[in-house]
C-alpha positions in Angstrom: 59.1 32.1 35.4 57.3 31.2 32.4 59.5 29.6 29.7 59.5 31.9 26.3 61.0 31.5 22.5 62.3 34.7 21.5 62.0 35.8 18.1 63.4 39.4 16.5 60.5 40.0 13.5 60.8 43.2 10.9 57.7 44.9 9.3 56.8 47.5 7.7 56.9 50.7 10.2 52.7 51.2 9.5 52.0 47.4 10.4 54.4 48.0 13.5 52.6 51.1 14.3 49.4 49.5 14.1 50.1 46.6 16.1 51.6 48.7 18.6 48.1 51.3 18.5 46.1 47.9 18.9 48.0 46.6 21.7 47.7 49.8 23.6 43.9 49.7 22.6 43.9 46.3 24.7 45.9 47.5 27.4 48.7 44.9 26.3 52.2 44.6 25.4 53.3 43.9 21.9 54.4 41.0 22.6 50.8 39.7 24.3 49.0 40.9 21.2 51.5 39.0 18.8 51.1 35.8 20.8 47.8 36.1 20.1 47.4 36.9 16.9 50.0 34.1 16.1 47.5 31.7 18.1 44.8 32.8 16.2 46.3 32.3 13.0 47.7 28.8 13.7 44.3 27.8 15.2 42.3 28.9 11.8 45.4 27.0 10.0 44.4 23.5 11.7 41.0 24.3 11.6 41.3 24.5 7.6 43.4 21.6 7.5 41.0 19.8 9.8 37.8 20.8 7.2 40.0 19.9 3.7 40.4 16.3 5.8 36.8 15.7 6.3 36.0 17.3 2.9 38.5 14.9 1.5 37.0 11.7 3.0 33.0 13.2 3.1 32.9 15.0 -0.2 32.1 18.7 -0.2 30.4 20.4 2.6 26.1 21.1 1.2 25.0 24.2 0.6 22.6 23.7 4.1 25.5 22.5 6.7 27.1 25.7 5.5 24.2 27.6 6.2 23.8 26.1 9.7 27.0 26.1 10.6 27.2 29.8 9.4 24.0 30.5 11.6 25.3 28.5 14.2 28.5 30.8 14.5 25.7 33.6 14.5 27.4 35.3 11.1 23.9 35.5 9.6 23.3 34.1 5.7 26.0 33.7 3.4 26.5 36.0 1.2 29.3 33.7 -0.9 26.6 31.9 -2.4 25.1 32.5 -6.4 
């Protein structure tokens, strides 16, 4: 058997019942989809950590590596930009 941390969480009763709705709509426990959602979230937490370091020692990210990284994720132009 896999090792596991438990944890008990509280939320509000419409954020339960959506993550319950949304784990059904994956054909998943709750338990599945909140492992995943906390992966996600800690992933795009380094990832943002990871892009302040480089900004920090390479100066600011151009206007065209944004654009070409933005293409190369395949989310189409910015639309952040004046």
């Amino acid at each position: 058997m896999a090792q596991v941390d438990r944890f008990s969480v509280t939320m509000p009763p419409e954020l339960g019942e959506g993550v319950r709705q949304a784990a059904a709509r994956q054909r998943t426990s709750v338990s599945a989809w909140l492992s995943e959602a906390a992966a996600d979230r800690l992933r795009n937490e380094l990832l943002g950590a990871a892009l302040d370091a480089w900004e920090s020692e390479d100066g600011p990210f151009t206007e065209a590596e944004l654009s070409q990284a933005s293409s190369g994720l395949g989310l189409g132009p910015r639309s952040d930009v004046a």
